[in-house]
N, C-alpha and C positions, 0 to 999 in steps of 0.2 A: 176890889181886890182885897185879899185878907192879910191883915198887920201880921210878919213874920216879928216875935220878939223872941225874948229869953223862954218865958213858959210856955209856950207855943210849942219852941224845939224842943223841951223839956216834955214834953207830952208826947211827940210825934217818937223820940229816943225811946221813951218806955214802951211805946207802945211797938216797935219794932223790934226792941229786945223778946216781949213775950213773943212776938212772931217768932223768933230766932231759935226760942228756948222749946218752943212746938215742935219748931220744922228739926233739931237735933234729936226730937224724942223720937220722930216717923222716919228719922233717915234721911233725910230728902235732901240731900249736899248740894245741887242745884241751888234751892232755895234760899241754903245759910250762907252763898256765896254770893250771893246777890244783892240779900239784906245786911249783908256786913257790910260790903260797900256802899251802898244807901245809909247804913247807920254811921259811916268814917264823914261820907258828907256832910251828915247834917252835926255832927260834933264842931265839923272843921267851923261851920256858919256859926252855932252858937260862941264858942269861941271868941272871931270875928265880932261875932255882935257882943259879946263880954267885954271885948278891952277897947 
């Protein structure tokens, strides 16, 4: 199983912002509403794993 830490979610964040920053240029509001919520989670964990 692979060790969730700080850089990890750090990585997974960016890398779903540039999904985000894509899916806004194509239009595709479906998509930026989906990864927003995937991206509110994984802040909420890092967080968590911060304090």
């Amino acid at each position: 199983m692979k060790k969730i830490d700080a850089s990890y979610l750090k990585k997974k964040i960016n890398q779903l912002n540039k999904k985000i920053h894509r899916a806004e240029r194509q239009g595709n509001e479906n998509k930026i509403w989906w990864r927003k919520m995937k991206l509110e989670k994984l802040k909420e964990k890092l967080v968590k794993i911060s304090a």
